[in-house]
N, C-alpha and C positions, 0 to 999 in steps of 0.2 A: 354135377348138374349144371348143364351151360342151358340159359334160358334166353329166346329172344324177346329185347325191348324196342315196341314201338315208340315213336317219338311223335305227339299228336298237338299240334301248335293251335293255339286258342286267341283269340285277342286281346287279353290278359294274363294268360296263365298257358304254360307249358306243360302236355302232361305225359310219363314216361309208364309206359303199359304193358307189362308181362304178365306170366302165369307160371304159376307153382304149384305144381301137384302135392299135396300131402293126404297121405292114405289115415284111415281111420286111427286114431292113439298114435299120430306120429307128431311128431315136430320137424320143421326145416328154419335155416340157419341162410338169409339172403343176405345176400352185400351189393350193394348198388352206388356205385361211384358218377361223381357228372360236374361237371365245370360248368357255368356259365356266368357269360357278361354281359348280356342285354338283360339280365335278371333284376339290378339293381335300381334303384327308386333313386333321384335325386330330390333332399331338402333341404335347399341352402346348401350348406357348407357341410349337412352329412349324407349320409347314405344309409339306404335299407333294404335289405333283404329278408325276404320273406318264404316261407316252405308249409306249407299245408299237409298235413299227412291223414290221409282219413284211415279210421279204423272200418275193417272189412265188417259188412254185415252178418249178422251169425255166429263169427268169432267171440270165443268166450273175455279171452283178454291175449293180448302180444303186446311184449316189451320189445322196443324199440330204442337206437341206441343211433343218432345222427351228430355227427360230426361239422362242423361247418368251419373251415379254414380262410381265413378273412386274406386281401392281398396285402403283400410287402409295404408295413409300414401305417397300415391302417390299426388304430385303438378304438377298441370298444367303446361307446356309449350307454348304451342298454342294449338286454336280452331279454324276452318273456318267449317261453318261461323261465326260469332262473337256472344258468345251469349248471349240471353236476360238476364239471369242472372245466378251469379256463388256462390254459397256458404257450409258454410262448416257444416255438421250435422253430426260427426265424420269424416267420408269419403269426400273427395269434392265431391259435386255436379253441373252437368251444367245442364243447362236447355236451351232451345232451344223453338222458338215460328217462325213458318216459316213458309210465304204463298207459299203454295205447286202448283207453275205455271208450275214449269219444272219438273224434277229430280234434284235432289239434294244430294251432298255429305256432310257428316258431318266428318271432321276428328280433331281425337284428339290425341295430342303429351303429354305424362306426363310421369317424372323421378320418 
């Protein structure tokens, strides 16, 4: 399944917009990968990133599993919501595993 993503630029917020068909009693399985660097918030001496993921309307429940790879040499400060796990493969990594009932914000504070 190759799906195409629009990329639709906001004055605050960037948004990446595909479509996924999934027929009656099925499930599908997406992977969306994206780099950015004008994403990051400066405060003082940290930084923050931020990810919105809204849950589809209708949808009875989707887990969601987002990863966020922080750059070379950057440490954690805080994470909300708290994540399932955190480790280091050069870069830190978080990882996120969230049952997607509402919307949800992910933010992440790193020096």
């Amino acid at each position: 399944m190759n799906t195409e993503v629009t990329v639709v630029e906001g004055d605050a917020h960037t948004r990446f917009v595909g479509r996924v068909n999934v027929g009656y009693n099925e499930s599908r399985r997406v992977r969306f990968e994206y780099t950015v660097a004008d994403a990051i918030d400066r405060l003082g001496s940290y930084h923050r990133y931020q990810l919105l993921i809204e849950k589809q309307p209708g949808s009875q429940f989707d887990g969601v599993t987002v990863t966020i790879t922080l750059p070379p040499g950057a440490q954690v400060v805080s994470a909300t919501p708290e994540p399932t796990s955190e480790y280091q493969l050069g870069p830190s990594v978080l990882e996120f595993n969230l049952a997607l009932t509402r919307d949800i914000w992910i933010t992440v504070i790193y020096e």
